[in-house]
N, CA, C and O atoms as CSV, one atom per row, in Angstrom:
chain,resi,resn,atom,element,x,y,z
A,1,UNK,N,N,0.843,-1.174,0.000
A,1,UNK,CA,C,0.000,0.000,0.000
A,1,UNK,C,C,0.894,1.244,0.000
A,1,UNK,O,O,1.977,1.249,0.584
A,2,UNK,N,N,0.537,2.025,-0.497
A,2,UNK,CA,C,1.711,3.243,-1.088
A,2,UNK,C,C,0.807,4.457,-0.020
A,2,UNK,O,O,-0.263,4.518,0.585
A,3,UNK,N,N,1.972,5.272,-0.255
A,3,UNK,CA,C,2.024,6.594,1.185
A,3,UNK,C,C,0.251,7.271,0.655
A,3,UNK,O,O,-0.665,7.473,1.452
A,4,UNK,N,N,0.194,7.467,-0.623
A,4,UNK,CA,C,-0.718,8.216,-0.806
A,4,UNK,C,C,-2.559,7.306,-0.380
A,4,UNK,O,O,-3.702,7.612,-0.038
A,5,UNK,N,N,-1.665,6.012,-0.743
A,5,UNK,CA,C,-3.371,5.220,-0.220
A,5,UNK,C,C,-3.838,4.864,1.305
A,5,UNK,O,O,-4.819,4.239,1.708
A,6,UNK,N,N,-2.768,5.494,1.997
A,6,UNK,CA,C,-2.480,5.598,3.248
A,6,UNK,C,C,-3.512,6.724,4.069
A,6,UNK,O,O,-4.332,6.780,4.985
A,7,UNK,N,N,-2.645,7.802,2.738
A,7,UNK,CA,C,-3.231,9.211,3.173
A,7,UNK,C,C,-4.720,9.380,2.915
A,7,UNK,O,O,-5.440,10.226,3.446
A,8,UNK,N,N,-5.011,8.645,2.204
A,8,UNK,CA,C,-6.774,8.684,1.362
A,8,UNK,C,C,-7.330,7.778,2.745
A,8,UNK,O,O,-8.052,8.291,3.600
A,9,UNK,N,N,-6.975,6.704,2.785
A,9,UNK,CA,C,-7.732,5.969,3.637
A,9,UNK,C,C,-7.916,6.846,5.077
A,9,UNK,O,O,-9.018,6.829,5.625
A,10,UNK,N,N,-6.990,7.477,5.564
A,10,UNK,CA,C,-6.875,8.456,7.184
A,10,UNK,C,C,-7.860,9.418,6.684
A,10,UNK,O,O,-8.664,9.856,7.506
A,11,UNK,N,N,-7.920,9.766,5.628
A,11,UNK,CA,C,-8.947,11.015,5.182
A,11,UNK,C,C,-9.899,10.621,5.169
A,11,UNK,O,O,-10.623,11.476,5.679
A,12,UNK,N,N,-10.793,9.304,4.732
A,12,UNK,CA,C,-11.583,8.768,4.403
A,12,UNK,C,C,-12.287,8.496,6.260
A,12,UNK,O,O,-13.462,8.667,6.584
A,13,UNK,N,N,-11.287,8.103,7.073
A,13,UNK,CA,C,-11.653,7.618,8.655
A,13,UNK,C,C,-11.608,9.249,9.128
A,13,UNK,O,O,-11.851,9.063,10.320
A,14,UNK,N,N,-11.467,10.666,9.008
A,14,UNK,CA,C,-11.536,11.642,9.435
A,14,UNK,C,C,-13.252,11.682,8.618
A,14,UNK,O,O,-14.197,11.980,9.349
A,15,UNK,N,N,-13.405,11.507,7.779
A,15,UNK,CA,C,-14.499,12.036,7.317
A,15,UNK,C,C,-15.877,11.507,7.913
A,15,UNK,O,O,-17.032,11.926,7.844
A,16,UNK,N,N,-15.256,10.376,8.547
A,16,UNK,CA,C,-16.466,9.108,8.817
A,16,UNK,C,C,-16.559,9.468,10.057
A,16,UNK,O,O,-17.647,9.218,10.575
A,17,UNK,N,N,-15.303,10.283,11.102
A,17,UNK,CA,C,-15.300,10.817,12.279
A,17,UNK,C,C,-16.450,12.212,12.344
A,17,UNK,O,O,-17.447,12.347,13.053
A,18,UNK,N,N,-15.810,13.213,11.226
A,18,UNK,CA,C,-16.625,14.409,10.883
A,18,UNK,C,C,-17.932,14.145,11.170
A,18,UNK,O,O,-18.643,14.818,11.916
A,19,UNK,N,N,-18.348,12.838,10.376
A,19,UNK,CA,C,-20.200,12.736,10.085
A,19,UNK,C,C,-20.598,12.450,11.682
A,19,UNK,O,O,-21.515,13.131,12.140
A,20,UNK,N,N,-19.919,11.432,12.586
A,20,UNK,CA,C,-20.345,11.213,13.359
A,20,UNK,C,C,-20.561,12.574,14.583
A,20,UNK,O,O,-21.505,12.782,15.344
A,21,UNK,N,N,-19.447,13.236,14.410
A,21,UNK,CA,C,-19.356,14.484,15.031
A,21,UNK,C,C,-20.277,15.466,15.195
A,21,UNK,O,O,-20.445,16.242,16.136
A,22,UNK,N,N,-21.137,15.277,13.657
A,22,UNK,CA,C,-22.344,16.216,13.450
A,22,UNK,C,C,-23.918,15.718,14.226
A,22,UNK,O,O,-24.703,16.268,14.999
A,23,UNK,N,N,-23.846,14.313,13.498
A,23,UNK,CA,C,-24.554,13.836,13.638
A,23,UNK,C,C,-25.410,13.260,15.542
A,23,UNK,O,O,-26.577,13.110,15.904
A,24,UNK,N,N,-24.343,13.143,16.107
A,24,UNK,CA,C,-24.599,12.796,17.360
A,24,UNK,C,C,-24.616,14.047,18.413
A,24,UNK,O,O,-24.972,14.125,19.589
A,25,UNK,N,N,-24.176,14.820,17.653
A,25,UNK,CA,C,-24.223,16.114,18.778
A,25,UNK,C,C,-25.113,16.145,20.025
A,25,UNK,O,O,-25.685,15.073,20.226
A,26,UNK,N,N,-25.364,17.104,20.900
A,26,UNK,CA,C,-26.365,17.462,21.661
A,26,UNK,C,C,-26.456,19.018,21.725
A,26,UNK,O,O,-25.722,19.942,22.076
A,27,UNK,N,N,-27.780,18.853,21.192
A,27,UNK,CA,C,-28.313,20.740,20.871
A,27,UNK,C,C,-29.005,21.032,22.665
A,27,UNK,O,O,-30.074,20.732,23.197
A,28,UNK,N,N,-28.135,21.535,23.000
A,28,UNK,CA,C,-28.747,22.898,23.936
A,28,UNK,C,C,-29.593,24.047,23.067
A,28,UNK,O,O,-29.198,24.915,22.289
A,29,UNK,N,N,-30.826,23.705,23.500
A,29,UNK,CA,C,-31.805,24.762,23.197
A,29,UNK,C,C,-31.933,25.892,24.110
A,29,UNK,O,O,-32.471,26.910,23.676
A,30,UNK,N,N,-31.508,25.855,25.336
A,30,UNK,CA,C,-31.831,26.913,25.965
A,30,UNK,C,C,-30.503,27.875,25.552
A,30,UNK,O,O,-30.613,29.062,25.248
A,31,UNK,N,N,-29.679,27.395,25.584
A,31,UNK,CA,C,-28.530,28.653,24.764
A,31,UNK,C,C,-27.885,28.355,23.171
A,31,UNK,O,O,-26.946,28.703,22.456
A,32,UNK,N,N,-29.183,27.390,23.164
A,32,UNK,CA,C,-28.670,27.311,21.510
A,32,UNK,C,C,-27.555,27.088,21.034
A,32,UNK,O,O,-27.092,27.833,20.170
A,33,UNK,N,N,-26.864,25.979,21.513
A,33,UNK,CA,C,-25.406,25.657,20.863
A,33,UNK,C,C,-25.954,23.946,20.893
A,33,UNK,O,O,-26.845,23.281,21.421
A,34,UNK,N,N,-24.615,23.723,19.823
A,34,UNK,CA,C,-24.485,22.174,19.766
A,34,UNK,C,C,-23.264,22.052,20.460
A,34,UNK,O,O,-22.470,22.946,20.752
A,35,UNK,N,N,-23.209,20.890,20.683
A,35,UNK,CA,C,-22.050,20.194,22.367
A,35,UNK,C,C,-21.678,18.734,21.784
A,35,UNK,O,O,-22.536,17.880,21.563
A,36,UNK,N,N,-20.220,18.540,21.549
A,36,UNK,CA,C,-20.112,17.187,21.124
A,36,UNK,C,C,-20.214,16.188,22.135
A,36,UNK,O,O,-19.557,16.390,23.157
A,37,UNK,N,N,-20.981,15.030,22.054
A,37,UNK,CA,C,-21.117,14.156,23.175
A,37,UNK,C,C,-19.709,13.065,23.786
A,37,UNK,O,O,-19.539,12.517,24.875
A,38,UNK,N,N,-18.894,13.086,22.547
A,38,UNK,CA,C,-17.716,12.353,23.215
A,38,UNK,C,C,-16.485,12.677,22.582
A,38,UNK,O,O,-16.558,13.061,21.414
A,39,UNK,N,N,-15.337,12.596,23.136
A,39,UNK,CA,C,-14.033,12.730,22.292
A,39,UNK,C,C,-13.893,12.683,20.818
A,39,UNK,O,O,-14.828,12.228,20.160
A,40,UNK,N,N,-12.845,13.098,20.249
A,40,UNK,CA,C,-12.743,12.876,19.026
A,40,UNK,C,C,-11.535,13.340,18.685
A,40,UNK,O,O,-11.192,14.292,17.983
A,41,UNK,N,N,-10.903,12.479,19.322
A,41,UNK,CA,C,-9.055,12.903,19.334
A,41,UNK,C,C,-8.173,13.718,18.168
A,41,UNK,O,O,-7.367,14.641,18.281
A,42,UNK,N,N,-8.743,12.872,16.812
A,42,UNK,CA,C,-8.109,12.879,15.604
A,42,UNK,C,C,-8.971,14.021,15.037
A,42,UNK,O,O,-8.680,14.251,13.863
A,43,UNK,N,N,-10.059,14.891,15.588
A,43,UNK,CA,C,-10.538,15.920,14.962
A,43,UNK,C,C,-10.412,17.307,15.890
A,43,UNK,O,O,-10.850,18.434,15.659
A,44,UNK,N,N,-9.527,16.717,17.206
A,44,UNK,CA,C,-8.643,17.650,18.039
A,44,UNK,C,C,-10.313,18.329,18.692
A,44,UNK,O,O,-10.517,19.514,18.956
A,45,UNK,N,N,-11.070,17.477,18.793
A,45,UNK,CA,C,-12.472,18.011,19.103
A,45,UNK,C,C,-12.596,17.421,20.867
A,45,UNK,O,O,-12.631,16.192,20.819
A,46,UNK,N,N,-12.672,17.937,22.407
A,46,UNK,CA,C,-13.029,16.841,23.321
A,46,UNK,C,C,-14.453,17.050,24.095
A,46,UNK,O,O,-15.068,18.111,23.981
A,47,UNK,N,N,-14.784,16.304,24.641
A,47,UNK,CA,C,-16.404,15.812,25.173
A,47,UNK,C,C,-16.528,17.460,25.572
A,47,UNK,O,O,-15.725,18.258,26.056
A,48,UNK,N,N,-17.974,17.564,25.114
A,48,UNK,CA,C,-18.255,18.730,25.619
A,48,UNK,C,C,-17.950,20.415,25.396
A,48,UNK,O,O,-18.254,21.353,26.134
A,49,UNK,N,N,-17.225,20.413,24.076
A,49,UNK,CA,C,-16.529,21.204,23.298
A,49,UNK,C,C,-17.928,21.825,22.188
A,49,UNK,O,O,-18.643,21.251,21.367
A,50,UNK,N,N,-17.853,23.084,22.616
A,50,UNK,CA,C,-19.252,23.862,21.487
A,50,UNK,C,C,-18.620,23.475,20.405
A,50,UNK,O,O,-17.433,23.684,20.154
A,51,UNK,N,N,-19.515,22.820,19.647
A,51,UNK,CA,C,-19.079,23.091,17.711
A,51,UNK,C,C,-20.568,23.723,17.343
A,51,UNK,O,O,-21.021,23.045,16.421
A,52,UNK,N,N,-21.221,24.458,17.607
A,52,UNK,CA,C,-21.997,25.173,16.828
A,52,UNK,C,C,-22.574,25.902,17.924
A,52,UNK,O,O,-22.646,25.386,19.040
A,53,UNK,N,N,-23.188,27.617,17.575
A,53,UNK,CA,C,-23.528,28.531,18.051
A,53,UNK,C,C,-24.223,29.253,17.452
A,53,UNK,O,O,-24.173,28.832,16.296
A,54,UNK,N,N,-24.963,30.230,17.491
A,54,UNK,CA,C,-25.505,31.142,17.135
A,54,UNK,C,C,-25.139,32.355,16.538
A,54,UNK,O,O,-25.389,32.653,15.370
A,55,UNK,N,N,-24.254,33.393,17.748
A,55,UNK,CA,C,-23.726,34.373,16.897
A,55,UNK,C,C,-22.228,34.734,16.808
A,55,UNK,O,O,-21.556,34.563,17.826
A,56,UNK,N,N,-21.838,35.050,16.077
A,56,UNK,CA,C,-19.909,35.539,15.808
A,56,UNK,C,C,-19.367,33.680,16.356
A,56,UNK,O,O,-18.480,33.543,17.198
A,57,UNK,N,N,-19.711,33.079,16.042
A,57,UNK,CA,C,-19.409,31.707,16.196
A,57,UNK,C,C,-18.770,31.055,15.031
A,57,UNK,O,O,-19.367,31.013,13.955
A,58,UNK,N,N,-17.527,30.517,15.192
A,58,UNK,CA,C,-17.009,30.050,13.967
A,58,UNK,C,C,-16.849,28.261,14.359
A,58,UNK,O,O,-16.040,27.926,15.224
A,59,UNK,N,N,-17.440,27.533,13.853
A,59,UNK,CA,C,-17.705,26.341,13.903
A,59,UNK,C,C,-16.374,25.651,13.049
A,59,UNK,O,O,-15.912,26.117,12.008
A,60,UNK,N,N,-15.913,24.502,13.713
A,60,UNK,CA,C,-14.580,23.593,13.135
A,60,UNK,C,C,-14.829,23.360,11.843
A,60,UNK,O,O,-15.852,23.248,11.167
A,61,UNK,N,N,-13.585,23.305,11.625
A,61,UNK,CA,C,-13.630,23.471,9.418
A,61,UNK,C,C,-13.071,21.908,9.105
A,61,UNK,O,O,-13.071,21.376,10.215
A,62,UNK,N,N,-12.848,21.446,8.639
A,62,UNK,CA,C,-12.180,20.108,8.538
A,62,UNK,C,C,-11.202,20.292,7.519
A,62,UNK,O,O,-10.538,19.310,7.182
A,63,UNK,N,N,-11.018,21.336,7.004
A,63,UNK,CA,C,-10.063,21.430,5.831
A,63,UNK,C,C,-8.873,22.156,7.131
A,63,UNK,O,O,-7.790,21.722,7.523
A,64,UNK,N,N,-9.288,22.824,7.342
A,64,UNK,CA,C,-8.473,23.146,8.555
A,64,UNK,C,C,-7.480,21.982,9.538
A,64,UNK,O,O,-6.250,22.008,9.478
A,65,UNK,N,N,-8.130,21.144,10.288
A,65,UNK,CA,C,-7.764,19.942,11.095
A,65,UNK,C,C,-7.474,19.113,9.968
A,65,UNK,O,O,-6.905,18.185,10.544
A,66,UNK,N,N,-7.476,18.782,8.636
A,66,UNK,CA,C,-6.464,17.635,7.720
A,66,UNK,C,C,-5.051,18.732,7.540
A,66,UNK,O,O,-3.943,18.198,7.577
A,67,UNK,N,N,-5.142,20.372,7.333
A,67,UNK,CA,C,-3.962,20.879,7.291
A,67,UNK,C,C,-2.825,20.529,8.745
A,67,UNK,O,O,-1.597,20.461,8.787
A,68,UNK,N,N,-4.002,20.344,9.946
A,68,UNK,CA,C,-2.809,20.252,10.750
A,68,UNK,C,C,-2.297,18.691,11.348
A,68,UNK,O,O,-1.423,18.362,12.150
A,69,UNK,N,N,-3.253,17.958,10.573
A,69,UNK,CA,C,-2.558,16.769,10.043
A,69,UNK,C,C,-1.426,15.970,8.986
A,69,UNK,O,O,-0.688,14.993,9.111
A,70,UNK,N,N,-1.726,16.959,7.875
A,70,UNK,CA,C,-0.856,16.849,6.946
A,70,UNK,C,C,0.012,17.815,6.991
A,70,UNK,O,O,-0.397,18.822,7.570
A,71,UNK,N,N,1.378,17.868,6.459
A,71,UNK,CA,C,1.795,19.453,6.082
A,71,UNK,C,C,1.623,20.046,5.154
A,71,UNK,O,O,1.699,19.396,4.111
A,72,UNK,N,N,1.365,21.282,5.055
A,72,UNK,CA,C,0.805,21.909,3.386
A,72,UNK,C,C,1.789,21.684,1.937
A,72,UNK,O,O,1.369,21.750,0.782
A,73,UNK,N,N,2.779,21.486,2.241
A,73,UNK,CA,C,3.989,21.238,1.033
A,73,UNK,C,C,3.566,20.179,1.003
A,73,UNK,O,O,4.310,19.797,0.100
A,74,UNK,N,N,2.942,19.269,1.237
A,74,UNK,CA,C,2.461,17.484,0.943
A,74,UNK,C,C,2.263,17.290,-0.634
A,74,UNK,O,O,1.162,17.789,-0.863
A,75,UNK,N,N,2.730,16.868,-1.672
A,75,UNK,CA,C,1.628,16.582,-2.669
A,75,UNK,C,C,0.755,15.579,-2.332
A,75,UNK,O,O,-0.329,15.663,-2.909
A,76,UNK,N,N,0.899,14.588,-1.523
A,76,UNK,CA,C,-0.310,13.613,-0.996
A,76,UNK,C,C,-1.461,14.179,-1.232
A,76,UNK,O,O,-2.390,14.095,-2.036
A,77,UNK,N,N,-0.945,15.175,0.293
A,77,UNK,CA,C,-1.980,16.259,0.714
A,77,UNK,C,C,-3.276,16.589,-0.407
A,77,UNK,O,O,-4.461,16.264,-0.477
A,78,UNK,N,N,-2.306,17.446,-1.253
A,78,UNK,CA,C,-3.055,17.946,-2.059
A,78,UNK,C,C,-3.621,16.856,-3.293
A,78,UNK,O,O,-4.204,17.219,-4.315
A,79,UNK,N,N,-3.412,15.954,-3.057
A,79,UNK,CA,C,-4.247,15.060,-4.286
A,79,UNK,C,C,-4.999,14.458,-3.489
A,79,UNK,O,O,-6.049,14.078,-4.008
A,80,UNK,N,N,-4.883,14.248,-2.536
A,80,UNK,CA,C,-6.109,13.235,-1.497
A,80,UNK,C,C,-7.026,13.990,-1.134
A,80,UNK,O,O,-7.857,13.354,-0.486
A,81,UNK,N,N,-7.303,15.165,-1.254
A,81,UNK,CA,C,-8.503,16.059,-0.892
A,81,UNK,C,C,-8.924,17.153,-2.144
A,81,UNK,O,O,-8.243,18.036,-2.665
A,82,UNK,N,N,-10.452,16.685,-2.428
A,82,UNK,CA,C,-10.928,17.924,-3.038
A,82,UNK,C,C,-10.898,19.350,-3.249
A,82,UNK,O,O,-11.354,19.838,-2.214
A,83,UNK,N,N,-10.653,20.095,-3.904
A,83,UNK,CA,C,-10.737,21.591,-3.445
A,83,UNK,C,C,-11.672,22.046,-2.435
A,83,UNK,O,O,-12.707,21.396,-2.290
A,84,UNK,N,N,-11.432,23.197,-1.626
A,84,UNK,CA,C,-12.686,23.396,-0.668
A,84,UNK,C,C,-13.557,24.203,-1.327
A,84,UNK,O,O,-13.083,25.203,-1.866
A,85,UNK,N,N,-14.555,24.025,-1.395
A,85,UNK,CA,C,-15.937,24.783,-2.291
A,85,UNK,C,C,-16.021,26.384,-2.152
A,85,UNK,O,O,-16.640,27.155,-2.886
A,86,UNK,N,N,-15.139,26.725,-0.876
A,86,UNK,CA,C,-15.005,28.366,-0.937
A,86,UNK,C,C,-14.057,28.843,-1.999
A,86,UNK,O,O,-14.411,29.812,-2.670
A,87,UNK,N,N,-12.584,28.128,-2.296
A,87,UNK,CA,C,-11.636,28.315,-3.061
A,87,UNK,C,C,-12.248,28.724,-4.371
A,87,UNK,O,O,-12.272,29.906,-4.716
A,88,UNK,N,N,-12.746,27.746,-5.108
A,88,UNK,CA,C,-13.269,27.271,-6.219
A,88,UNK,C,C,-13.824,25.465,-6.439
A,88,UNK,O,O,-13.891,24.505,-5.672
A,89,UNK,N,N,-14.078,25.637,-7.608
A,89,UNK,CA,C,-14.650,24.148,-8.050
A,89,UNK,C,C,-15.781,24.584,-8.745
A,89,UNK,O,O,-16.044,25.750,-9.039
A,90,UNK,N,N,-16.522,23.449,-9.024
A,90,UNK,CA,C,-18.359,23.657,-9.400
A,90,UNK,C,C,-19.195,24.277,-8.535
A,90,UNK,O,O,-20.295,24.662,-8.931
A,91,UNK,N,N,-18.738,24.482,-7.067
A,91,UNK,CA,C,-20.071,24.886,-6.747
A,91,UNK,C,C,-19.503,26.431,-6.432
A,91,UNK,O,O,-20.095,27.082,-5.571
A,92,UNK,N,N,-18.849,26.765,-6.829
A,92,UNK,CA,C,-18.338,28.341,-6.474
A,92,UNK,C,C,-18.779,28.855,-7.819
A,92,UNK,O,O,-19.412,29.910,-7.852
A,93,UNK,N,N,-18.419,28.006,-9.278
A,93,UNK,CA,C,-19.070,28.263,-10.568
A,93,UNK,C,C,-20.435,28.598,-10.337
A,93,UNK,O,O,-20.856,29.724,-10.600
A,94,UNK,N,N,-21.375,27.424,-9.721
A,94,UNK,CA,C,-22.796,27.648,-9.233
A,94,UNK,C,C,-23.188,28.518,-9.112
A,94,UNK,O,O,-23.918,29.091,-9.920
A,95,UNK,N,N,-22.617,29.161,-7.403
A,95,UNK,CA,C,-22.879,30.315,-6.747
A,95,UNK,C,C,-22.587,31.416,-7.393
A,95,UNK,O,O,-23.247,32.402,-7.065
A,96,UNK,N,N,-21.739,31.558,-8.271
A,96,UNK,CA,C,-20.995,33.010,-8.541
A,96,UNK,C,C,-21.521,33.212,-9.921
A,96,UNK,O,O,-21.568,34.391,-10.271
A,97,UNK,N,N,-21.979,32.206,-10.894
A,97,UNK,CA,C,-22.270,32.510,-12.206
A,97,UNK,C,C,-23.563,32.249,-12.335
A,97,UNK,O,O,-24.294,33.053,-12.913
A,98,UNK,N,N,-24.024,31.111,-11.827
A,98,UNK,CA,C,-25.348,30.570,-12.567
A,98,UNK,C,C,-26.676,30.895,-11.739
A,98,UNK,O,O,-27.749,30.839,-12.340
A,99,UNK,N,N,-26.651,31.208,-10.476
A,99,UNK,CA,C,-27.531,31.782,-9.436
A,99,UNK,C,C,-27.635,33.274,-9.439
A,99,UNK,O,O,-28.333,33.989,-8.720
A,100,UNK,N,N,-26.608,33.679,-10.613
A,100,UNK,CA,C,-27.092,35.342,-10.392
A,100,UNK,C,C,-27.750,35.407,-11.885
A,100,UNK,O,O,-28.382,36.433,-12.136
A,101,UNK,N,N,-27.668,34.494,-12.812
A,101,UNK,CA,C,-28.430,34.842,-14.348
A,101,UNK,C,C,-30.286,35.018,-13.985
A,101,UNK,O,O,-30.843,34.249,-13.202
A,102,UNK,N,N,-30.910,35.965,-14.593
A,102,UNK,CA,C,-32.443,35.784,-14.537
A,102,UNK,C,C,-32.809,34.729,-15.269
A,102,UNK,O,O,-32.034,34.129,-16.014
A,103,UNK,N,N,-33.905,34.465,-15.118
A,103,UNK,CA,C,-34.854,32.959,-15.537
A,103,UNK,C,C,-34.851,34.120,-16.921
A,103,UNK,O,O,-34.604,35.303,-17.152
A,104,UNK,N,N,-35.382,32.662,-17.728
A,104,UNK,CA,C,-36.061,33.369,-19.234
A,104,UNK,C,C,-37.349,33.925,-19.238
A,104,UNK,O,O,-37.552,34.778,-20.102
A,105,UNK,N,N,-38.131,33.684,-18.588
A,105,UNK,CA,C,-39.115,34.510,-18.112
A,105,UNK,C,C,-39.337,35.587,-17.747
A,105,UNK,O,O,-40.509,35.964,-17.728
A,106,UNK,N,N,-38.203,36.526,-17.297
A,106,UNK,CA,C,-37.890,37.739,-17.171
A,106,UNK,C,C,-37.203,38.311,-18.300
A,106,UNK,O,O,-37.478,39.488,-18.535
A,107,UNK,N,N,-36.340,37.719,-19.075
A,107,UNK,CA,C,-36.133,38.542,-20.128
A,107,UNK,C,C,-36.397,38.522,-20.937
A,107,UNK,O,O,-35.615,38.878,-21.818
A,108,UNK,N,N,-37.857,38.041,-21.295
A,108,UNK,CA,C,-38.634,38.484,-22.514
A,108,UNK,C,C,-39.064,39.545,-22.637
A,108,UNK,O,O,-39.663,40.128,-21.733
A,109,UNK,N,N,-38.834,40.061,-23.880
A,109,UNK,CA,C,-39.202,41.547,-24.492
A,109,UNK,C,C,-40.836,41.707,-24.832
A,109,UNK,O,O,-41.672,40.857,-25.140
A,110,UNK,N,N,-40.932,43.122,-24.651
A,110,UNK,CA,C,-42.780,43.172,-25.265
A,110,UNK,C,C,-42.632,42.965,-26.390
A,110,UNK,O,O,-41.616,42.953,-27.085
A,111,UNK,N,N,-44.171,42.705,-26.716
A,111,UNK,CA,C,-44.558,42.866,-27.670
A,111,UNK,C,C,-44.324,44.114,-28.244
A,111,UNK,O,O,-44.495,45.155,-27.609
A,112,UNK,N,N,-43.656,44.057,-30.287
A,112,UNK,CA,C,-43.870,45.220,-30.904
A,112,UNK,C,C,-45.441,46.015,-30.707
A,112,UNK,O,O,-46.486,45.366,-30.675
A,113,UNK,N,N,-45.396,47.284,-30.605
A,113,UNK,CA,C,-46.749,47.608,-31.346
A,113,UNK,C,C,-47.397,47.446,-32.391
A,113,UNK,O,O,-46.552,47.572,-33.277
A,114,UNK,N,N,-48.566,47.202,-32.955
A,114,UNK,CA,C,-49.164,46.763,-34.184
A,114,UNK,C,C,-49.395,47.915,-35.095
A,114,UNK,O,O,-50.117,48.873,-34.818
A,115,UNK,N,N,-48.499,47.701,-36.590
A,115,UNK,CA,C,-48.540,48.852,-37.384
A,115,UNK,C,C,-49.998,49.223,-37.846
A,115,UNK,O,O,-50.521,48.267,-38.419
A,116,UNK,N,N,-50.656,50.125,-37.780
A,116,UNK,CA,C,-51.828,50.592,-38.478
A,116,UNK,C,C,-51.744,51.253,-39.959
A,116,UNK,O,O,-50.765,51.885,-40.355
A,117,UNK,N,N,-52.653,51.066,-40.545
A,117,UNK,CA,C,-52.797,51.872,-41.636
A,117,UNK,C,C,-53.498,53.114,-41.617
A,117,UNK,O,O,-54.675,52.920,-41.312
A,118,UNK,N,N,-53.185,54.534,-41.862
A,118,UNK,CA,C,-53.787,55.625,-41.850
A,118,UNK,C,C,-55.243,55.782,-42.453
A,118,UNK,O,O,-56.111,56.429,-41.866
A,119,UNK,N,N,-55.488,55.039,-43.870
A,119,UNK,CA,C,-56.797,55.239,-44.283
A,119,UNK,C,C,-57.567,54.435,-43.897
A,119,UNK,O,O,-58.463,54.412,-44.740
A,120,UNK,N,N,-57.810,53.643,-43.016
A,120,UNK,CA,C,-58.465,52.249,-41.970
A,120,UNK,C,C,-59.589,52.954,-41.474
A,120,UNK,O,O,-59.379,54.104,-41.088
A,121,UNK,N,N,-60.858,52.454,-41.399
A,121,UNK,CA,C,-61.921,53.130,-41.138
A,121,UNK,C,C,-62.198,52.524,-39.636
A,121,UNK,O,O,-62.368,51.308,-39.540
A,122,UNK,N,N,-62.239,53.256,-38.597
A,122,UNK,CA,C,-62.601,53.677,-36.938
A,122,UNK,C,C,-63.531,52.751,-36.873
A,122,UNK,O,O,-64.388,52.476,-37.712
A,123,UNK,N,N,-63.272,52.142,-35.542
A,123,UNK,CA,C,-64.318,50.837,-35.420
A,123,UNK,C,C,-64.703,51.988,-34.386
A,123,UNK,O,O,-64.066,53.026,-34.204
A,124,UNK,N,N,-66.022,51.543,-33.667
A,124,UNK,CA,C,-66.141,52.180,-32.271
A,124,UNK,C,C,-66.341,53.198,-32.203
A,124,UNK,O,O,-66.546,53.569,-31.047
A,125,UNK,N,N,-66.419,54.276,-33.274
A,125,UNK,CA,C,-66.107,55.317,-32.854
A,125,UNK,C,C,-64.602,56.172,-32.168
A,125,UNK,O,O,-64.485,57.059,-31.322
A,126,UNK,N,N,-63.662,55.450,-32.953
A,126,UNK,CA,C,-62.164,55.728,-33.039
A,126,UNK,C,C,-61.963,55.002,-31.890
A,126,UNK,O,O,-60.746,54.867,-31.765
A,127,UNK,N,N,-62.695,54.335,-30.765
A,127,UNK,CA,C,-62.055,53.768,-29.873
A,127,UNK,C,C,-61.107,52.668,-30.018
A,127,UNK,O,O,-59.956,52.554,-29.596
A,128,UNK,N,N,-62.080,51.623,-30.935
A,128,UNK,CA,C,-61.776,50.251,-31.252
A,128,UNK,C,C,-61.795,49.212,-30.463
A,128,UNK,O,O,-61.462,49.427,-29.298
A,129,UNK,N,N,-61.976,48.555,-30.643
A,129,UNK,CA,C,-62.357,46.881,-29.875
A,129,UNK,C,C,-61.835,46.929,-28.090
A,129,UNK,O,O,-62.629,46.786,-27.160
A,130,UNK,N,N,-60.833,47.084,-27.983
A,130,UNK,CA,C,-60.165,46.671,-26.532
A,130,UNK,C,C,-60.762,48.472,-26.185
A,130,UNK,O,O,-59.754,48.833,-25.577
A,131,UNK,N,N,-61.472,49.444,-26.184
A,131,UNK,CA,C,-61.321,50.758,-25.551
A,131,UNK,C,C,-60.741,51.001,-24.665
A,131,UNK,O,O,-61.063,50.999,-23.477
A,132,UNK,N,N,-59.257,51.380,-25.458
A,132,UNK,CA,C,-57.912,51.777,-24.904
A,132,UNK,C,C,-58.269,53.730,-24.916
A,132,UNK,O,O,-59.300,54.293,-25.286
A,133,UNK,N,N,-57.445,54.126,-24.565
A,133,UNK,CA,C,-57.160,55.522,-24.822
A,133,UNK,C,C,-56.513,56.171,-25.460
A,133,UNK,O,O,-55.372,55.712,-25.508
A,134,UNK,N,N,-56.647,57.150,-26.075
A,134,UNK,CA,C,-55.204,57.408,-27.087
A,134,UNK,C,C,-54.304,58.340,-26.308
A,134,UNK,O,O,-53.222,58.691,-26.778
């Protein structure tokens, strides 16, 4: 098994740590935070540690805790993990290009006005059918 399938597989058991991390929490409702229920050595997370809050609260990043697992000069590093979606990738394309275009429904143009002929004889009493105003 080679260094890099090493590094995928530890990434792969951080990620499976991450989910559990979220997932099992305990939400305090009366002050509104989440509280991890048990250790989590390898995500430098321990029992009872806020990971989520309400306000000016910055919640654990995981791109963060694999940097201070790996070192950043790694090429491992950098081939065993996705870009982070803030950097770039598809979903920064998403957010930044395709969520700000209007629907086609908005940029349809009116209708031309309908050319008349000058010697056309006045329905209505010059009003004509729809009695618009001139």
């Amino acid at each position: 098994m080679s260094s890099f399938d090493k590094k995928k597989e530890f990434v792969e058991e951080l990620k499976e740590q991450w989910k559990m991390l979220w997932r099992y929490r305990i939400d305090d409702k009366v002050r509104a935070e989440g509280i991890s229920d048990k250790d989590y050595s390898q995500l430098f997370v321990e029992r009872g540690t806020v990971i989520m809050a309400t306000r000016k609260f910055k919640p654990p990043d995981f791109y963060e805790i694999l940097q201070q697992h790996f070192s950043s000069a790694s090429r491992d590093f950098n081939d065993a993990l996705p870009p982070n979606p803030a950097v770039g990738g598809w979903g920064k394309f998403i957010r930044n290009v395709l969520k700000i275009q209007k629907p086609l429904a908005r940029r349809r143009r009116n209708a031309p006005e309908p050319i008349r002929k000058e010697n056309q004889q006045l329905k209505k009493c010059g009003r004509g059918w729809l009695h618009f105003k001139r």
